[in-house]
C-alpha positions in Angstrom: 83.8 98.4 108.5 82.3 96.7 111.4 82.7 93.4 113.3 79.5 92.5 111.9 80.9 92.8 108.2 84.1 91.1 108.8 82.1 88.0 110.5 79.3 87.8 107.0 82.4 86.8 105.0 83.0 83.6 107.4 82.1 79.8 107.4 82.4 77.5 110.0 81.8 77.0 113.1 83.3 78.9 116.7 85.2 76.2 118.0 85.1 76.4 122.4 85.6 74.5 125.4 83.9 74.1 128.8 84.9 75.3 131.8 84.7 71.8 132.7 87.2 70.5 130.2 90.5 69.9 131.3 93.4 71.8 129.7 94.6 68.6 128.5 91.2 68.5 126.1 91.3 71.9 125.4 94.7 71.9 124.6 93.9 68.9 122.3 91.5 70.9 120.4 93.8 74.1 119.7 96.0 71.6 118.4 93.6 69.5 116.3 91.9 72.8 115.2 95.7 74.8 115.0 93.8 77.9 116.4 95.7 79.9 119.7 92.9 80.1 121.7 89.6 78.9 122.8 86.2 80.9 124.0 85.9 78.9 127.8 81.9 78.8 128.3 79.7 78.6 131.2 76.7 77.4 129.4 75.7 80.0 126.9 78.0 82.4 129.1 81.8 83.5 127.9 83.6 82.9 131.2 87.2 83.6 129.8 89.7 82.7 127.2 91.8 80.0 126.8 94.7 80.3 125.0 98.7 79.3 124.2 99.6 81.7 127.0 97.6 80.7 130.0 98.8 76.7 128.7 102.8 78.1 129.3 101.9 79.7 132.9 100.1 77.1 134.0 103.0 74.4 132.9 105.4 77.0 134.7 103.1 77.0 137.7 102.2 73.6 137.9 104.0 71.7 135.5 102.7 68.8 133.8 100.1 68.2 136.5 98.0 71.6 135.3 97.2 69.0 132.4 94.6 67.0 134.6 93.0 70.5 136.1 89.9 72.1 135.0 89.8 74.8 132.2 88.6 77.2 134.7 91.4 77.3 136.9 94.1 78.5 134.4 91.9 80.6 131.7 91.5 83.9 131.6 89.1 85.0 133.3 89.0 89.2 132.4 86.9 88.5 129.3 86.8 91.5 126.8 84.5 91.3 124.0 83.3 93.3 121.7 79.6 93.7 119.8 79.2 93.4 116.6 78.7 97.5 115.8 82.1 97.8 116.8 84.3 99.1 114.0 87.5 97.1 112.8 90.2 99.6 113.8 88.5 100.3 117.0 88.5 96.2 117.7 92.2 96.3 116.6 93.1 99.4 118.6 91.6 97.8 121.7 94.0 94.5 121.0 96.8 96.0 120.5 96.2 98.6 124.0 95.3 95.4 125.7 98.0 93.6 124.8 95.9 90.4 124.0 94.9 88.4 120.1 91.7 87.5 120.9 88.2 88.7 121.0 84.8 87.0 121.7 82.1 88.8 119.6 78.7 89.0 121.6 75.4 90.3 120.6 74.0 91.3 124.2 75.0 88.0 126.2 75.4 85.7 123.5 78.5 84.3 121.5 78.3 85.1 118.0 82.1 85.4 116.6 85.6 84.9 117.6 88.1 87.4 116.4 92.2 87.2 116.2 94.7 90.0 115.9 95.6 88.5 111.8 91.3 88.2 111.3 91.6 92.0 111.6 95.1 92.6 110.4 94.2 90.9 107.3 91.0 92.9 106.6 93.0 95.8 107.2 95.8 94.9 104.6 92.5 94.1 102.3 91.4 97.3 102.5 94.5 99.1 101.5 95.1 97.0 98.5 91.4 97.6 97.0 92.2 101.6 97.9 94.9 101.6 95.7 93.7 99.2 93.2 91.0 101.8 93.0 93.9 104.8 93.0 95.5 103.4 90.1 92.3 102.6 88.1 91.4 106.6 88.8 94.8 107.6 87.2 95.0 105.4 84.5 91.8 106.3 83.3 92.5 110.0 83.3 
């Protein structure tokens, strides 16, 4: 199973922020939303990822005043994405190496999905449970 197929199943918008934004607006819309992190673009460009974590270092940094500052000066700014071919388990196997829950999907330079760690546990825990649906279907019918 790829990205691509996990992505067909979803509605909605991919909520983001600007790198203009201050974290006090994006930290209003992971809030408002109740999502843990936030594509940061640059125009049509992923410039990093904002999330829960880089909110806690920056109010250990700054403290309350990292509130007022630009998105861009406490996201993360390594961005790894992944395309849409890219298979499930390889997506979660590059999470869980990289330590990090989030993934920007891209189709060449443009944003097309946002991933979490659960997005892909979930399908993963899907999948088991219609292979053994299908297991027990097999026997019974034997």
């Amino acid at each position: 199973m790829t990205i691509q197929a996990i992505l067909q199943g979803r509605e909605g918008q991919i909520f983001s922020c600007s790198i203009d934004h201050t974290v006090a607006e994006a930290v209003a819309i992971l809030a408002e939303k109740r999502i843990g992190a936030l594509p940061v673009m640059d125009g049509d460009r992923v410039a990093g990822i904002f999330s829960e974590r880089d909110v806690l270092r920056g109010l250990q940094k700054l403290g309350p005043a990292i509130m007022d500052k630009r998105v861009a000066e406490g996201m993360t700014a390594d961005v790894i994405s992944v395309d849409l071919q890219k298979s499930a388990i390889g997506a979660l196997s590059l999470m869980t190496k990289r330590r990090i829950r989030h993934l920007p999907v891209v189709d060449g330079d443009k944003l097309v999905g946002f991933i979490s760690i659960g997005d892909l546990v979930k399908y993963r825990i899907d999948k088991i449970e219609s292979e053994a649906a299908a297991m027990r279907n097999y026997i019974q019918s034997a």
